[in-house]
N, C-alpha and C positions, 0 to 999 in steps of 0.2 A: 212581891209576894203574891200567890196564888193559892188558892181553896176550891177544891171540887166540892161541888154539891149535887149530887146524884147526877143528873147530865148537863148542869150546867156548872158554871165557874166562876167565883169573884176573884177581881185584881185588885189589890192596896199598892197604892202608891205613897210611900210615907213623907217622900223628901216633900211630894206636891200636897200631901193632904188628898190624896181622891179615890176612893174607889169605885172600881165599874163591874157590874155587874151582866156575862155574858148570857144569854138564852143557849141552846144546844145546841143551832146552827152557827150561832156567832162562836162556842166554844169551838165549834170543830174545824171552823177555818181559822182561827186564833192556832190553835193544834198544828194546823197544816201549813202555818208560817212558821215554823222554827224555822223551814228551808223557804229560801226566798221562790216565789211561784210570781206566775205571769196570770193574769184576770181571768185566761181560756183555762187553764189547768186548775186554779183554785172551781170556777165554776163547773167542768168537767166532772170535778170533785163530789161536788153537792150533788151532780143528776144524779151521779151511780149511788148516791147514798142516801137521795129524798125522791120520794113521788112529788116532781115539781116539774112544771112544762120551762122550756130552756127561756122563753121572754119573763117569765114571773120571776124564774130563778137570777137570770143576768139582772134584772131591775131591783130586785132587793141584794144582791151583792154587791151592785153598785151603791147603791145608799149605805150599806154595811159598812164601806171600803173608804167611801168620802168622812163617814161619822170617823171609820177609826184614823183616819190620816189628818183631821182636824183637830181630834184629840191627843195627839201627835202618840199615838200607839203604836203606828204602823207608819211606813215611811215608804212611798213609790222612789225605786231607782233607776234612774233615768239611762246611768252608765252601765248598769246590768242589763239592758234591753229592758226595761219598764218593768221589771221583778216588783213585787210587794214582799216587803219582809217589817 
């Protein structure tokens, strides 16, 4: 279950009991996973659409992408060419 809140988003997960709460740039690449994307394309993503230089931008999508793949929100496929969906 999902809730928009002006530009950001919370997720419930009822079976685990957990909700998480996205900021604007987490919502938009959460967004931009319906379709599984490769780490260059999700990040490509963000330059065209944040005033962010490309090292600040890859260093926190990386930490973004670890947090959501621990939480197991998001899952790296190894047999899609290393997609995140």
């Amino acid at each position: 279950m999902e809730a928009d809140i002006g530009n950001e988003l919370v997720a419930l997960d009822p079976e685990a009991g957990s909700c998480f709460g996205f900021n604007e740039v987490a919502t938009s690449v959460w967004r931009s996973l319906e379709q599984p994307k490769t780490f260059d394309e999700l990040r490509d993503e963000l330059l065209g659409e944040y005033d962010v230089d490309l090292e600040q931008c890859s260093r926190e999508l990386q930490m973004l992408l670890k947090d959501l793949i621990a939480k197991r929100l998001i899952e790296k496929s190894e047999a899609a060419g290393n997609n995140l969906r």
